[in-house]
C-alpha distance (Angstrom), angle and dihedral (degrees) to the residues before:
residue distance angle dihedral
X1 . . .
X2 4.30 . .
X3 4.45 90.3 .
X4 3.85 125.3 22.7
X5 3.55 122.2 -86.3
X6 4.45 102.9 -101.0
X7 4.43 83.9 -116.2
X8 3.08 100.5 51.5
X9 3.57 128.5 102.6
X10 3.65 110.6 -116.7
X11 4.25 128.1 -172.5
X12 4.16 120.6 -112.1
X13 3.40 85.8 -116.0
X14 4.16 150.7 -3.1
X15 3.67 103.8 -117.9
X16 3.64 107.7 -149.1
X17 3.75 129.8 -157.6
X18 3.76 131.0 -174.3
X19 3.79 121.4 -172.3
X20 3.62 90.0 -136.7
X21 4.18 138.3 93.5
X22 3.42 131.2 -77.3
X23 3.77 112.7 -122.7
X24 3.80 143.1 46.4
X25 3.46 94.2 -86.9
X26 3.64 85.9 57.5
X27 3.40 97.8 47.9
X28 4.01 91.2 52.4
X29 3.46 90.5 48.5
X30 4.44 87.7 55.3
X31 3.67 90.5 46.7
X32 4.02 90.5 62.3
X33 3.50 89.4 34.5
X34 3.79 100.8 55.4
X35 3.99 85.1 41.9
X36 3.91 103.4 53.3
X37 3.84 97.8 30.6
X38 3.73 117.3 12.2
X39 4.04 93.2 158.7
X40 3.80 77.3 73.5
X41 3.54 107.4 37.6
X42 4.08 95.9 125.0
X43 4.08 90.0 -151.2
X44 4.09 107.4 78.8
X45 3.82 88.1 166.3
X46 3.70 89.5 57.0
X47 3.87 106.4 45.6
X48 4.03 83.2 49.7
X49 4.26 94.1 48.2
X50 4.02 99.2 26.4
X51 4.23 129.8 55.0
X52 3.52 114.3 -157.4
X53 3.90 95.4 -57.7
X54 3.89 113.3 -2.0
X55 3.96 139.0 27.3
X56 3.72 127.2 -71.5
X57 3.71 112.6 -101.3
X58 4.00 99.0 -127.2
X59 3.62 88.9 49.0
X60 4.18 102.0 51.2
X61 4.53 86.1 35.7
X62 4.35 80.9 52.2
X63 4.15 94.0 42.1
X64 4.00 84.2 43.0
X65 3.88 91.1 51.4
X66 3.59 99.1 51.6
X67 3.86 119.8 93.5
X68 3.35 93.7 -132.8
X69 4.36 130.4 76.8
X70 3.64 118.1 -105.0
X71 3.78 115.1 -142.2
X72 4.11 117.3 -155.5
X73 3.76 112.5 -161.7
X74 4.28 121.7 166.5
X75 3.64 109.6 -140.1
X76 4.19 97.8 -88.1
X77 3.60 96.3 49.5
X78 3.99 95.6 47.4
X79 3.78 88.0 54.9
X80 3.55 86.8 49.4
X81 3.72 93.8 51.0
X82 3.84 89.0 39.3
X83 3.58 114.4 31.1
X84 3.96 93.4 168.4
X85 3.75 87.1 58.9
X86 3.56 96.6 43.6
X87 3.77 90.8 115.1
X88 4.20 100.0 54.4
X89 3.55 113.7 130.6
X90 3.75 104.9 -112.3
X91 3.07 144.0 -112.0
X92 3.67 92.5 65.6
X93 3.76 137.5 154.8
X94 4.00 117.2 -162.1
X95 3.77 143.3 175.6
X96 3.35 125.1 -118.5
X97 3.50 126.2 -160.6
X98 3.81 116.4 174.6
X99 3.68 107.5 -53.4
X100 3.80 96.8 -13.8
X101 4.26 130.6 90.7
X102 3.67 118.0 -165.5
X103 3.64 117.3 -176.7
X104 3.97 114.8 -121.1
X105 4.09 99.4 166.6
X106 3.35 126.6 27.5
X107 4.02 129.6 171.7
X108 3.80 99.3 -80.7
X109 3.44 85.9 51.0
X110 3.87 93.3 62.2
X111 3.32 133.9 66.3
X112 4.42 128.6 -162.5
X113 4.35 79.7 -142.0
X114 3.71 84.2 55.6
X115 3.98 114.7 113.3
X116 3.85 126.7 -138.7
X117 4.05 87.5 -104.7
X118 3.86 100.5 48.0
X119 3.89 84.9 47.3
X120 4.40 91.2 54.5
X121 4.06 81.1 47.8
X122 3.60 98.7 55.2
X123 3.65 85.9 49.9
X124 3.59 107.1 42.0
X125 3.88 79.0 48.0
X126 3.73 93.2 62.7
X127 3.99 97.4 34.0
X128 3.86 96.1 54.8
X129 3.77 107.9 16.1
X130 4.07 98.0 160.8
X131 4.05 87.2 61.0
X132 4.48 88.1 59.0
X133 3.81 88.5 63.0
């Protein structure tokens, strides 16, 4: 399933959560880091989403066919954003709908070895459940 079926109920928005700094400092500092050690690269959810410096093609062209926002925070600025949730293990992934985050993905449910597609599975998985069985 690459896009949500039309009936099914789908979130305001994919929460997103990397495990990772905010900044481009931070972000130089990842690239070397997911290069020269990737066994341990702290961020599973971005070695999956992210090559060295930008975002894997099938996973933007998925996020960009959903009917729903996706919402990128780095660890600081989602504990800004969220202070009640400041303490989630992260990685994590979560739906939003209006006021409301539920968790869908958390770190032991992703894996660095992980591809783009087994990632959008696991998702699509939690988001619309009644259309696995």
């Amino acid at each position: 399933m690459s896009a949500a079926q039309p009936d099914a109920p789908h979130p305001d928005a994919l929460v997103i959560v990397y495990n990772a700094d905010e900044g481009l400092f931070a972000a130089l500092l990842d690239a070397v880091h997911k290069l020269v050690r990737p066994a341990t690269y702290p961020c599973a959810l971005c070695a999956i989403t992210y090559g060295a410096v930008s975002m894997r093609g099938a996973w933007r062209d998925w996020l960009k066919a959903q009917p729903f926002a996706a919402e990128f925070y780095h660890r600081q600025d989602f504990a800004r954003a969220f202070p009640a949730l400041a303490h989630l293990p992260l990685p994590a992934i979560l739906r939003r709908d209006e006021d409301e985050l539920a968790l869908l993905l958390g770190p032991e449910d992703m894996r660095s070895e992980m591809c783009v597609s087994e990632l959008i599975a696991a998702v699509e998985a939690k988001l619309y459940p009644s259309l696995r069985a």
